[in-house]
TIVO-2410 file (N, C-alpha, C; in nm, 3 decimals):
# residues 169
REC num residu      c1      c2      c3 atome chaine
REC   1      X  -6.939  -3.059   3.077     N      A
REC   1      X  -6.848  -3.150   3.144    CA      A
REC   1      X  -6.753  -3.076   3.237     C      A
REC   2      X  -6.743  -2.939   3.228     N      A
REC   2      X  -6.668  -2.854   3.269    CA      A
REC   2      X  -6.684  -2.871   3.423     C      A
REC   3      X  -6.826  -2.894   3.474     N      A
REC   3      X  -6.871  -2.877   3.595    CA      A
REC   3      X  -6.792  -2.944   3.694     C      A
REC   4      X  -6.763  -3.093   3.592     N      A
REC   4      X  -6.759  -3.173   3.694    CA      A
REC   4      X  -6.591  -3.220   3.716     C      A
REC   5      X  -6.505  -3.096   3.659     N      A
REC   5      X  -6.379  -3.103   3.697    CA      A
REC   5      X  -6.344  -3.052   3.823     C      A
REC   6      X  -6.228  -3.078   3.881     N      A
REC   6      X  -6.184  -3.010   3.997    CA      A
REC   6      X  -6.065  -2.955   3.935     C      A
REC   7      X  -6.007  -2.834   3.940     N      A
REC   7      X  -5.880  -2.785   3.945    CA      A
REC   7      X  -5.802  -2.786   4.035     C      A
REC   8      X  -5.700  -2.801   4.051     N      A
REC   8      X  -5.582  -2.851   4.193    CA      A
REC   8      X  -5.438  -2.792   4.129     C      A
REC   9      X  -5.411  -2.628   4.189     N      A
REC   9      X  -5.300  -2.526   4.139    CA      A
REC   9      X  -5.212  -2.664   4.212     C      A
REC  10      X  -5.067  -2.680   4.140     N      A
REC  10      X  -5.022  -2.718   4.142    CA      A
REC  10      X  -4.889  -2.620   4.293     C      A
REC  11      X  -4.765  -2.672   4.335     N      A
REC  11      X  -4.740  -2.586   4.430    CA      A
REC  11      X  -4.609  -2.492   4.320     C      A
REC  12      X  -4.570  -2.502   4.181     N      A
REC  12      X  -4.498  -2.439   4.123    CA      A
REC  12      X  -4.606  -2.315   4.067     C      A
REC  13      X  -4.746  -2.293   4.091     N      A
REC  13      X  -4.784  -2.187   4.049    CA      A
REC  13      X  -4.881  -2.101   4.121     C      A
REC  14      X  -4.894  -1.987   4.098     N      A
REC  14      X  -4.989  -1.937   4.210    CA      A
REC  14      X  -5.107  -1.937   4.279     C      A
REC  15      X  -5.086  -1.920   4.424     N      A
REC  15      X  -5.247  -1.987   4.417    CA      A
REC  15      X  -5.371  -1.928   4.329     C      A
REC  16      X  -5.460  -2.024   4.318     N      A
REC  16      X  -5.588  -1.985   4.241    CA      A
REC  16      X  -5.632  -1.885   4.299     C      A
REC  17      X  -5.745  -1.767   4.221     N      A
REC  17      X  -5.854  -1.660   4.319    CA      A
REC  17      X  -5.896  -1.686   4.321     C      A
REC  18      X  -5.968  -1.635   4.460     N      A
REC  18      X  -6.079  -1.734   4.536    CA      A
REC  18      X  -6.167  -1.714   4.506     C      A
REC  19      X  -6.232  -1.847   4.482     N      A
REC  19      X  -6.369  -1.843   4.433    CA      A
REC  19      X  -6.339  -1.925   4.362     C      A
REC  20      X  -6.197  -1.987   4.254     N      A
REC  20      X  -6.193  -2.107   4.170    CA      A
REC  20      X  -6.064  -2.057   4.075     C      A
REC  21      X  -6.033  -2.148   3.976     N      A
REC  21      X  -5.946  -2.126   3.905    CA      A
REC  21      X  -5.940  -2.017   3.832     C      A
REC  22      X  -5.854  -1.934   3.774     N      A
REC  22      X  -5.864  -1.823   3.663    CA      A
REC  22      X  -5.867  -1.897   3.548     C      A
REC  23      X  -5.798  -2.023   3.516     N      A
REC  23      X  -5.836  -2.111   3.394    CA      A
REC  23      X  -5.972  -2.152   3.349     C      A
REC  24      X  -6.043  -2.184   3.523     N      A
REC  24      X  -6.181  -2.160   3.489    CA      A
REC  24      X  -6.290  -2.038   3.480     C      A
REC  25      X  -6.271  -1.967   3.548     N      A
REC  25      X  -6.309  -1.850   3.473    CA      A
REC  25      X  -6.324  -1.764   3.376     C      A
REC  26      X  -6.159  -1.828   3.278     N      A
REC  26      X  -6.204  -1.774   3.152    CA      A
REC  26      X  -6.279  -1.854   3.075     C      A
REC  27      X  -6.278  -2.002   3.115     N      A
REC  27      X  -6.356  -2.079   3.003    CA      A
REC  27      X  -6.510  -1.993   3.049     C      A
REC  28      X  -6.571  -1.998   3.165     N      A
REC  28      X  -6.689  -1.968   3.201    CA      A
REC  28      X  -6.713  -1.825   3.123     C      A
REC  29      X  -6.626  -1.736   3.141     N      A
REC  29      X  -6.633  -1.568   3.078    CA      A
REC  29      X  -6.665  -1.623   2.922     C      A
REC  30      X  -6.657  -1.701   2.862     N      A
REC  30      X  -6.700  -1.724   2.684    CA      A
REC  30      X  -6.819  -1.784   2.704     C      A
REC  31      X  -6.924  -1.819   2.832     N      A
REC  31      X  -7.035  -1.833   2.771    CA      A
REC  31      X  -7.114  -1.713   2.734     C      A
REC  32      X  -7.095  -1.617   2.855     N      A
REC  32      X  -7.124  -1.459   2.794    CA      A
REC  32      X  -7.142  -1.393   2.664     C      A
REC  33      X  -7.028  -1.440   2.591     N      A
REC  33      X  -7.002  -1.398   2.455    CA      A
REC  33      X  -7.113  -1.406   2.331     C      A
REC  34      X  -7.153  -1.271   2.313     N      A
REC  34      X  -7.319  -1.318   2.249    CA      A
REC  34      X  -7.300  -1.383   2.087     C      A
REC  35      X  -7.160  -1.327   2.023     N      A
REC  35      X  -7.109  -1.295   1.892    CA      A
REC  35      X  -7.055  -1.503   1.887     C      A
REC  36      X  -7.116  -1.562   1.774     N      A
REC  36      X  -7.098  -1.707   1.755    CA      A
REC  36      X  -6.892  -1.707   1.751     C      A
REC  37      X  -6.916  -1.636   1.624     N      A
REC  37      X  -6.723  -1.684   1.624    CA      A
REC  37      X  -6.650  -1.616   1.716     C      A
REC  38      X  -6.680  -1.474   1.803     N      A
REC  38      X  -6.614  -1.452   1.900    CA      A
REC  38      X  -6.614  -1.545   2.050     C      A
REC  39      X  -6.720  -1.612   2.031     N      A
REC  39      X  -6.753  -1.700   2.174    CA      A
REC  39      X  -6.669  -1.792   2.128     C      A
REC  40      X  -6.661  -1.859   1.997     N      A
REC  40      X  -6.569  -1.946   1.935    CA      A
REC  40      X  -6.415  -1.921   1.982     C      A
REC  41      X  -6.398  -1.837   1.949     N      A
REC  41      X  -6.234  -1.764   1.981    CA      A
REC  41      X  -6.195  -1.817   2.106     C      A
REC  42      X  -6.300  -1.728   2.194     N      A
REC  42      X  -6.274  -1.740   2.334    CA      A
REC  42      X  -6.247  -1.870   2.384     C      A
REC  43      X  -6.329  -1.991   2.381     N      A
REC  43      X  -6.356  -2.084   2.410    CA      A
REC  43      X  -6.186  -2.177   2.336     C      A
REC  44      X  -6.168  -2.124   2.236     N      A
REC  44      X  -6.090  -2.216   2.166    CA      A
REC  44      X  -5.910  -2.159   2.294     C      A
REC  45      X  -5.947  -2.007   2.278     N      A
REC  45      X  -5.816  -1.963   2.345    CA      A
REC  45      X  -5.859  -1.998   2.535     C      A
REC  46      X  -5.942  -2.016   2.559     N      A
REC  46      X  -5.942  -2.039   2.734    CA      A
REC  46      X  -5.914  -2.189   2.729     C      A
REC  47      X  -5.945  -2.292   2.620     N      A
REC  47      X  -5.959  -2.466   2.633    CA      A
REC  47      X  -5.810  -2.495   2.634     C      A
REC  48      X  -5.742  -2.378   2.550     N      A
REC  48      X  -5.580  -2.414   2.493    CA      A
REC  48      X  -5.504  -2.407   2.593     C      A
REC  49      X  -5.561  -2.269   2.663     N      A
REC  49      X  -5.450  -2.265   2.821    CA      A
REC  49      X  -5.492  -2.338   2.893     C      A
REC  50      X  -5.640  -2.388   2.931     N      A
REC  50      X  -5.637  -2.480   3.054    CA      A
REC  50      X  -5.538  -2.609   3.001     C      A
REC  51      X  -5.593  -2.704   2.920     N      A
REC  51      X  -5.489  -2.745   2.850    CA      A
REC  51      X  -5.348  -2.780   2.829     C      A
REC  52      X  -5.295  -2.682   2.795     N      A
REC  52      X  -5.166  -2.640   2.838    CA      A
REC  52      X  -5.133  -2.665   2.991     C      A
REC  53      X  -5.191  -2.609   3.071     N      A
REC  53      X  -5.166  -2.621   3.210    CA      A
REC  53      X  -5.169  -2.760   3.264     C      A
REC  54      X  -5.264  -2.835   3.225     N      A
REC  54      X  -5.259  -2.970   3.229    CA      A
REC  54      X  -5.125  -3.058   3.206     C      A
REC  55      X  -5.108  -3.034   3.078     N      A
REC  55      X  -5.014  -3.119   3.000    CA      A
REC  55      X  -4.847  -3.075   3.078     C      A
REC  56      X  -4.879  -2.950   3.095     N      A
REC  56      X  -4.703  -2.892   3.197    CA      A
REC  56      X  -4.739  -2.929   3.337     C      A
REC  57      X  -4.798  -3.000   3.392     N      A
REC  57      X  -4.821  -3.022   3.517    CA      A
REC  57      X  -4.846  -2.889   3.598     C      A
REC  58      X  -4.917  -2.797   3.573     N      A
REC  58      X  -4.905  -2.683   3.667    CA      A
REC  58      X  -5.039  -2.676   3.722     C      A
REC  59      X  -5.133  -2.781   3.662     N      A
REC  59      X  -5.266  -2.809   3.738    CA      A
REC  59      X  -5.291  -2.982   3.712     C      A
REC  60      X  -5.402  -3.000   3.809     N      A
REC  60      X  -5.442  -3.140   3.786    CA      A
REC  60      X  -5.590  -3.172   3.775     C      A
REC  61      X  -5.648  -3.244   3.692     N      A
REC  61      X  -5.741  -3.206   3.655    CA      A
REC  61      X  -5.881  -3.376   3.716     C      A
REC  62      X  -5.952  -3.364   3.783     N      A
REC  62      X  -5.944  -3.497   3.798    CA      A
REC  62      X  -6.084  -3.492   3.834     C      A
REC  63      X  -6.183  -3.607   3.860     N      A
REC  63      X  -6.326  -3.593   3.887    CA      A
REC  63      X  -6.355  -3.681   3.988     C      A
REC  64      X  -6.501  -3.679   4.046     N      A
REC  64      X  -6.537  -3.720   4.148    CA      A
REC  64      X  -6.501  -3.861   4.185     C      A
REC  65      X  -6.481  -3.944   4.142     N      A
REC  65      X  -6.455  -4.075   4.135    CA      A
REC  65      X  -6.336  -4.045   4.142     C      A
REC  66      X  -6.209  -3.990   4.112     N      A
REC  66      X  -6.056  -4.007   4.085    CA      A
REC  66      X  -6.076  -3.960   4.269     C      A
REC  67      X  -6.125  -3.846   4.368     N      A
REC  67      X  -6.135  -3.811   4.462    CA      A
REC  67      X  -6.214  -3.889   4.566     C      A
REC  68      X  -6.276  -4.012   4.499     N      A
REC  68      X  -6.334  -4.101   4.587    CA      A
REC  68      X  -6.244  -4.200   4.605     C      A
REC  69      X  -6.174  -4.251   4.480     N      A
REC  69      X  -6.037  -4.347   4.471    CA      A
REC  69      X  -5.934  -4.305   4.593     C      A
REC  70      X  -5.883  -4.165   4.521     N      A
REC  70      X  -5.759  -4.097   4.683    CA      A
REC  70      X  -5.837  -4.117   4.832     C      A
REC  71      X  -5.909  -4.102   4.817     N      A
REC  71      X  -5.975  -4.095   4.971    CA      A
REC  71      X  -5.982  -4.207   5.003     C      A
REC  72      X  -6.040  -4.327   4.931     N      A
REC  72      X  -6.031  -4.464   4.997    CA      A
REC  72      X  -5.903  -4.485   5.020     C      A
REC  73      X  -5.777  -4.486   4.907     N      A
REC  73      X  -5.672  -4.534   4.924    CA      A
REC  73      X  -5.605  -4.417   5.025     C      A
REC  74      X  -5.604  -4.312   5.096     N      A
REC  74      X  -5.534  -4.261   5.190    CA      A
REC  74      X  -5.629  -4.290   5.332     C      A
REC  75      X  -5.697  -4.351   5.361     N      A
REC  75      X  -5.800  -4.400   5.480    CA      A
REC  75      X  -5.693  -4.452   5.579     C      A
REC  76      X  -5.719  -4.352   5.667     N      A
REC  76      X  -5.609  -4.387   5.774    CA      A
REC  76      X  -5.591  -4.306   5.861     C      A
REC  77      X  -5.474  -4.208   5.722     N      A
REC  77      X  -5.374  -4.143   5.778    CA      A
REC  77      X  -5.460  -4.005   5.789     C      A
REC  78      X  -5.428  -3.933   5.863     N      A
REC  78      X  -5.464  -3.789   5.894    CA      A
REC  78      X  -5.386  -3.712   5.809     C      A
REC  79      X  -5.477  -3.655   5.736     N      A
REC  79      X  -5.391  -3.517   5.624    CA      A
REC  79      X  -5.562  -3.394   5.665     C      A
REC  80      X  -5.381  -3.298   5.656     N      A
REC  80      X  -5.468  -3.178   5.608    CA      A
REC  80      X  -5.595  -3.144   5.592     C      A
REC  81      X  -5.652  -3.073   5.603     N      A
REC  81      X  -5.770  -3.010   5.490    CA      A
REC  81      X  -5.753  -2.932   5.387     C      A
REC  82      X  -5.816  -3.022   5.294     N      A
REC  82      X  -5.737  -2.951   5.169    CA      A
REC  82      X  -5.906  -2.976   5.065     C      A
REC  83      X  -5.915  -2.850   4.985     N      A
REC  83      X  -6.036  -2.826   4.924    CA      A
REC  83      X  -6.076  -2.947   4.854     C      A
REC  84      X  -5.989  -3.062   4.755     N      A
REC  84      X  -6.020  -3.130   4.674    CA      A
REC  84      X  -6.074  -3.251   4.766     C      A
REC  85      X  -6.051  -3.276   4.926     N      A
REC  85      X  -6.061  -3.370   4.973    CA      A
REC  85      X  -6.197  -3.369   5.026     C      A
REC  86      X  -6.219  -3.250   5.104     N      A
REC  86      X  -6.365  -3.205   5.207    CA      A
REC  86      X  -6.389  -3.064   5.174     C      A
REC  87      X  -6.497  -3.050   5.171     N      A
REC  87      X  -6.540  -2.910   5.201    CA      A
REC  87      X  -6.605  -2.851   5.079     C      A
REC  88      X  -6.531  -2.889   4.954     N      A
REC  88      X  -6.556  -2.828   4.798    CA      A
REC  88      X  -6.678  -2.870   4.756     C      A
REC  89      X  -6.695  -2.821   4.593     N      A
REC  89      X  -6.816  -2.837   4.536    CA      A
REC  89      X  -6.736  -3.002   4.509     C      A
REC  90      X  -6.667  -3.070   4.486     N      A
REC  90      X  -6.654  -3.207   4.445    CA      A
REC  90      X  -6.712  -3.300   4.585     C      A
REC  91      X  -6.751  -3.243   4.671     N      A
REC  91      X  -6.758  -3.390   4.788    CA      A
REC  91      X  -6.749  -3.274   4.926     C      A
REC  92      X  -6.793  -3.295   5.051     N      A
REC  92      X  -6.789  -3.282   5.137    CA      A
REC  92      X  -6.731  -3.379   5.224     C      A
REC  93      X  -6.715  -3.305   5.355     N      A
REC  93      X  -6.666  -3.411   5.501    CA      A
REC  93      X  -6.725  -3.525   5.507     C      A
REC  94      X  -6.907  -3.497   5.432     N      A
REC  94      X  -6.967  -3.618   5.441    CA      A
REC  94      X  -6.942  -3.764   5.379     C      A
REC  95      X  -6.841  -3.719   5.281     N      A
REC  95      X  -6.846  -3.820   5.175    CA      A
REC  95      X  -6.732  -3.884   5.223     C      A
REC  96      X  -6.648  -3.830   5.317     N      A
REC  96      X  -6.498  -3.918   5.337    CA      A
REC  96      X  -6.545  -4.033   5.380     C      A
REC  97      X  -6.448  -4.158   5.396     N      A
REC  97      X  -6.496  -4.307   5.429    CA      A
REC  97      X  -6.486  -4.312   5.562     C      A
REC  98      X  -6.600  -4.345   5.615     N      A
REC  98      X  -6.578  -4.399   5.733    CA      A
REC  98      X  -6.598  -4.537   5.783     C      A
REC  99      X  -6.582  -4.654   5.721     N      A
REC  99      X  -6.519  -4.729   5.710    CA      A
REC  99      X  -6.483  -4.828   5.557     C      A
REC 100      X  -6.408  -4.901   5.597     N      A
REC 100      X  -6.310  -5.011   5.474    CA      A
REC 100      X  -6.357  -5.107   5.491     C      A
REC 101      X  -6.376  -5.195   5.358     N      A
REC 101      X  -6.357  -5.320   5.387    CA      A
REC 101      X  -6.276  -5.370   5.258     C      A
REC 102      X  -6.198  -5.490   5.314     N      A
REC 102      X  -6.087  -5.511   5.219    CA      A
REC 102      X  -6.058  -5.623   5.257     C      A
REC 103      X  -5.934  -5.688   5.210     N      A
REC 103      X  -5.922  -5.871   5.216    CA      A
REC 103      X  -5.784  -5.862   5.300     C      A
REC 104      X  -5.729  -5.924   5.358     N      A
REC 104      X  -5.627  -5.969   5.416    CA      A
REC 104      X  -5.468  -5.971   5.341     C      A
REC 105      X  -5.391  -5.927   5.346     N      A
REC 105      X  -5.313  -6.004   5.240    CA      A
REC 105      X  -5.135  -6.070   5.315     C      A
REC 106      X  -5.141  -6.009   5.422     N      A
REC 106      X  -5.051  -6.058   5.510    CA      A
REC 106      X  -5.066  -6.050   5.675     C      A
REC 107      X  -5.035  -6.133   5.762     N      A
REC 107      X  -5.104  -6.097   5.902    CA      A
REC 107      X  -4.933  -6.155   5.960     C      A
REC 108      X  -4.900  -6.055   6.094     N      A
REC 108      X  -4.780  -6.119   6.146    CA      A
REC 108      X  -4.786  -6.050   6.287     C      A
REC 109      X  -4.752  -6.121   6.376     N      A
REC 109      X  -4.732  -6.110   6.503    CA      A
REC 109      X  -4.632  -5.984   6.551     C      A
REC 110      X  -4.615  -5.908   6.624     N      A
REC 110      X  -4.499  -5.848   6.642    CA      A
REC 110      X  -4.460  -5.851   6.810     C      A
REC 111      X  -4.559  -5.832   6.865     N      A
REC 111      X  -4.479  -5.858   7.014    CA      A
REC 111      X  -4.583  -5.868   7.106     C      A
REC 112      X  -4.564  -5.937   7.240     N      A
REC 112      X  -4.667  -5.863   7.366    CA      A
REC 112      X  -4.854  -5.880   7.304     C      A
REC 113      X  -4.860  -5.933   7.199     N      A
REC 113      X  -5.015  -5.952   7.187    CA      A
REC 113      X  -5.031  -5.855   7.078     C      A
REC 114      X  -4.970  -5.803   6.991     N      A
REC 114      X  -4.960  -5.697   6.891    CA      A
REC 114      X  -4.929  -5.750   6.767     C      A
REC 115      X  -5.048  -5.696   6.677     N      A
REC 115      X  -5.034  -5.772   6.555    CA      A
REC 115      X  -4.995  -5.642   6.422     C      A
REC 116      X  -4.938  -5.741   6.247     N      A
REC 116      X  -4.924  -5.596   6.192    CA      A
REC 116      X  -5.012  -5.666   6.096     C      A
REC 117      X  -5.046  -5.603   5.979     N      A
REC 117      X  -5.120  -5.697   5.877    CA      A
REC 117      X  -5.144  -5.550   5.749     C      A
REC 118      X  -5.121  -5.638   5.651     N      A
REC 118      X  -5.162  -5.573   5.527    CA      A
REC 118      X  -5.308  -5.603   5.464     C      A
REC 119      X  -5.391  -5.529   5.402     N      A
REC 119      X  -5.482  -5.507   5.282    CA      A
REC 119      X  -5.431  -5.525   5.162     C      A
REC 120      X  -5.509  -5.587   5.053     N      A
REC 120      X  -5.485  -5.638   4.923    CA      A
REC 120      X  -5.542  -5.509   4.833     C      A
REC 121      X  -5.673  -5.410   4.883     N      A
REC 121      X  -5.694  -5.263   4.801    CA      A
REC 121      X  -5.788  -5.194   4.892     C      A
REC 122      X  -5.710  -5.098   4.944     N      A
REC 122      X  -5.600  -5.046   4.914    CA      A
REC 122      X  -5.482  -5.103   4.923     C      A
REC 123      X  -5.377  -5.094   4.905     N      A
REC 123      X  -5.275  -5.182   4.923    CA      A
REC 123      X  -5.246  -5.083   5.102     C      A
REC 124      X  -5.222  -5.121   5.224     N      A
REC 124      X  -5.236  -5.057   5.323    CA      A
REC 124      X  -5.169  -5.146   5.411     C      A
REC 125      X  -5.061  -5.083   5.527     N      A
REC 125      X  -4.993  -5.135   5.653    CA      A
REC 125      X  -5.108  -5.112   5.757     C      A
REC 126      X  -5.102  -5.217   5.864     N      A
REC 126      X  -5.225  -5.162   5.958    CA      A
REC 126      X  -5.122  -5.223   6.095     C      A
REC 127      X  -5.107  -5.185   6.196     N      A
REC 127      X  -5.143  -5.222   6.363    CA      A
REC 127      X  -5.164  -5.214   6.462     C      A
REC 128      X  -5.220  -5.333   6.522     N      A
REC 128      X  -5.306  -5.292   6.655    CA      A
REC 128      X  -5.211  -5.182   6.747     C      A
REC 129      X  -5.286  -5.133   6.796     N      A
REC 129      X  -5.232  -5.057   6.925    CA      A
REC 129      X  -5.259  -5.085   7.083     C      A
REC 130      X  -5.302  -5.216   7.093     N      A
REC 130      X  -5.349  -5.277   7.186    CA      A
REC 130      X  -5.328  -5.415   7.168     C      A
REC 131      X  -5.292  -5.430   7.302     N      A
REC 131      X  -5.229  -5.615   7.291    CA      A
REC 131      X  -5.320  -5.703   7.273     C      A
REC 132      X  -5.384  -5.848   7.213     N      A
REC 132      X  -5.547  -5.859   7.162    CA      A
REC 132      X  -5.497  -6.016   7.185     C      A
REC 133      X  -5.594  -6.102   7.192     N      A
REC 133      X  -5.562  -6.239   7.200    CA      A
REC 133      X  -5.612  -6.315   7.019     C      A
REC 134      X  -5.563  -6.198   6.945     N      A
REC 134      X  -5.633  -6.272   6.793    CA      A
REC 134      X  -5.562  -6.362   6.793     C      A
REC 135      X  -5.658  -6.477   6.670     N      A
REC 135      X  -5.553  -6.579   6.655    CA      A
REC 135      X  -5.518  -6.558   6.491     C      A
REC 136      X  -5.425  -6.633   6.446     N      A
REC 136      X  -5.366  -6.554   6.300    CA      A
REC 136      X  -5.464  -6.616   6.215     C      A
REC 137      X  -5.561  -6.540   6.124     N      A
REC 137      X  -5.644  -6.513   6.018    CA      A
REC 137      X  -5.586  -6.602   5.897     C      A
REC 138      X  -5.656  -6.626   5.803     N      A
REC 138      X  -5.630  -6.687   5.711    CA      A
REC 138      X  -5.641  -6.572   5.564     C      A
REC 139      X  -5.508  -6.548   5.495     N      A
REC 139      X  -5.499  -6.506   5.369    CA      A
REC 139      X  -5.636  -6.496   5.281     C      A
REC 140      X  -5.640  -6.397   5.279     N      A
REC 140      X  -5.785  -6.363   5.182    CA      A
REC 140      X  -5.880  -6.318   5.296     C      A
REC 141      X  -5.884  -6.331   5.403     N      A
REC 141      X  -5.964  -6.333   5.500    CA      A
REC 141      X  -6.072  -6.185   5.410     C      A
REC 142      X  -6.180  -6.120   5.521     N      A
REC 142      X  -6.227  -6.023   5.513    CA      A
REC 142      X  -6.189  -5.973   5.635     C      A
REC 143      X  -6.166  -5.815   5.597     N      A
REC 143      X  -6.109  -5.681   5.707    CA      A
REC 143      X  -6.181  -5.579   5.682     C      A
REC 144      X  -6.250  -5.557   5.783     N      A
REC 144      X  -6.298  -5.418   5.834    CA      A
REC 144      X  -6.253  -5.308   5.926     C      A
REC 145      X  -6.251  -5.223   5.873     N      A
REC 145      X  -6.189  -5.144   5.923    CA      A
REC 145      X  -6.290  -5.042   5.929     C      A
REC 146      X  -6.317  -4.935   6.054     N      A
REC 146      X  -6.424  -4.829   6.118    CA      A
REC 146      X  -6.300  -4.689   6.183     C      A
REC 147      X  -6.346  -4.594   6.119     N      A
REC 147      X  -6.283  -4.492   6.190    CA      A
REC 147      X  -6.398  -4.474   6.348     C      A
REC 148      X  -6.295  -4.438   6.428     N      A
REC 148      X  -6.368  -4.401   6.537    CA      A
REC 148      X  -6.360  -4.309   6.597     C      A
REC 149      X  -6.383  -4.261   6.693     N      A
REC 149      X  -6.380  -4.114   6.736    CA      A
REC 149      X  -6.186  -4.057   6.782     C      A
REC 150      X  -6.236  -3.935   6.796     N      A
REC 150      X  -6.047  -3.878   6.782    CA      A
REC 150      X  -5.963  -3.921   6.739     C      A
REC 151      X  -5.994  -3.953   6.561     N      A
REC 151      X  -5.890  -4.029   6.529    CA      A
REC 151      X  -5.871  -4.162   6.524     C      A
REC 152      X  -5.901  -4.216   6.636     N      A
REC 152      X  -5.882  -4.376   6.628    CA      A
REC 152      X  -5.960  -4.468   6.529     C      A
REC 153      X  -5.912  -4.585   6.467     N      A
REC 153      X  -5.958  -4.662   6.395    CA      A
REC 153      X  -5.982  -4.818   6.467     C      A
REC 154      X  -6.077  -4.867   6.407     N      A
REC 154      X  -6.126  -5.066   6.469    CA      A
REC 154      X  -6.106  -5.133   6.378     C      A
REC 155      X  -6.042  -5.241   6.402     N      A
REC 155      X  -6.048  -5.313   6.298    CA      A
REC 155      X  -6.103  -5.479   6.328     C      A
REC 156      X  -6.197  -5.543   6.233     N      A
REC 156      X  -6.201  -5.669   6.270    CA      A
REC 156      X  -6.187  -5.746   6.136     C      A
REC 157      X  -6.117  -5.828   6.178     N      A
REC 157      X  -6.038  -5.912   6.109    CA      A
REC 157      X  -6.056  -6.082   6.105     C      A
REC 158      X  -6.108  -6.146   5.991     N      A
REC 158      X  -6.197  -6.282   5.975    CA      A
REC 158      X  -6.249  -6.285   6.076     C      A
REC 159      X  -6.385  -6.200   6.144     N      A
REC 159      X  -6.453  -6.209   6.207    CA      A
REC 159      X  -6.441  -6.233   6.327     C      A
REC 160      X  -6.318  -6.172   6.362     N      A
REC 160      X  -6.269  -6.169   6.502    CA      A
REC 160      X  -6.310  -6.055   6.568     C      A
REC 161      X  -6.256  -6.062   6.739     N      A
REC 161      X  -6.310  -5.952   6.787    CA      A
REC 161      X  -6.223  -5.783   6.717     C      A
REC 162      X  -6.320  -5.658   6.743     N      A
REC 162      X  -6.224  -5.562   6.716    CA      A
REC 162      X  -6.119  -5.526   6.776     C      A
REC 163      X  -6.058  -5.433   6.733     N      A
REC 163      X  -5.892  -5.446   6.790    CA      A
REC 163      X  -5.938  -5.253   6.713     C      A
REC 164      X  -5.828  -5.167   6.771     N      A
REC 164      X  -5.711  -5.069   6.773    CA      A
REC 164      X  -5.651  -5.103   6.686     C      A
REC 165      X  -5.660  -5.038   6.601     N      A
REC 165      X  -5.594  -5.015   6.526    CA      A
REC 165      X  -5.521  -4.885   6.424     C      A
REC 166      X  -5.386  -4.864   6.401     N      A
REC 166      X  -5.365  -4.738   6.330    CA      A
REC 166      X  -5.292  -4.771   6.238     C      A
REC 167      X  -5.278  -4.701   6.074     N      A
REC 167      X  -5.232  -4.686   5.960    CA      A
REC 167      X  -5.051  -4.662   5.968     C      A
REC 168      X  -4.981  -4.750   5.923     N      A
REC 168      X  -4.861  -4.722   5.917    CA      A
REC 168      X  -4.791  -4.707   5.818     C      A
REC 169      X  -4.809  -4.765   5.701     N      A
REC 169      X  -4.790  -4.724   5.544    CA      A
REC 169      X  -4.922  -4.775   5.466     C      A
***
C-alpha cells in the first residue's frame, strides 16, 4: 500500500532527498532485511516515524484520488509546479483536467455584457472576460467549462454560446 502514497515535506521541515522521502526510504531499507525479527524491528521503527510525522503535521500523506479531488477543485487558477500535482509517480501533466463540468449555482450580471456565476462542485467564482449577449441561465443549469490555450478558459453555460472566461475565487 506503501506505493501508492505520496509524501508532501511539509514547509516547517526539510526538504526531502531527492529521489523521495527519507521516511520512505527507511520503510523501503527493511525490505532488505533478511533476519524475520530484525526486518520486524525495522519496519515497526520506520512505520512509527513516518507516522509520527503524519500525526505532527510535518508531512501529508494522501493518494491518487485525494490529488485528483485538489486538482478538480483548484481548476482554474494557475499554481506552480509542484511534484504532487504534475510530473510525479502519482499523476502526470496528463492527468490535470482539462475540462469541468458542473451545475450552476448562482448567475449575475455585472456590467457592459459581463457576467459572474458560481459552480455548486467545485464550489468555484467564474467571469466572463468578454462582453457576451447571454441571457440569465436557470439555477441548476449545466456548466462547462474547457481550458484553452495560454491559459485561457470557455465556458458554456445551459447550452449557451461559449464565453471567456477566468477563475476568481
Amino acid at each position: 500500500m506503501i506505493g501508492f502514497l505520496l509524501l508532501a515535506a511539509s514547509a516547517a521541515t526539510p526538504a526531502a532527498a531527492p529521489g523521495g522521502s527519507d521516511l520512505v526510504k527507511a520503510v523501503q531499507a527493511c525490505q532488505s532485511v533478511p533476519e524475520d525479527s530484525a526486518r520486524l524491528a525495522c519496519y515497526d521503527k520506520a512505520a512509527t516515524a513516518l507516522v509520527t510525522a503524519n500525526n505532527q503535521g510535518d508531512i501529508a500523506i494522501v493518494d491518487k484520488n485525494q490529488v485528483r479531488q485538489a486538482r478538480r477543485s483548484l481548476f482554474g487558477f494557475s499554481l506552480p509546479r509542484m511534484p504532487f500535482f504534475s510530473g510525479s509517480k502519482m499523476g502526470s501533466a496528463d492527468e490535470e483536467p482539462k475540462r469541468l463540468e458542473s451545475t450552476l449555482a448562482s448567475f449575475r450580471p455585472i456590467a457592459n455584457g459581463f457576467f459572474g456565476f458560481t459552480l455548486t462542485e467545485p464550489q468555484s467564482t467564474w467571469e466572463t472576460t468578454e462582453g457576451s449577449s447571454l441571457y440569465e441561465p436557470k439555477i441548476g443549469s449545466k456548466v462547462t467549462i474547457e481550458r484553452g490555450s495560454f491559459g485561457s478558459y470557455y465556458a458554456e453555460i445551459g447550452g449557451q454560446q461559449w464565453v471567456h472566461v477566468r477563475r476568481v475565487h
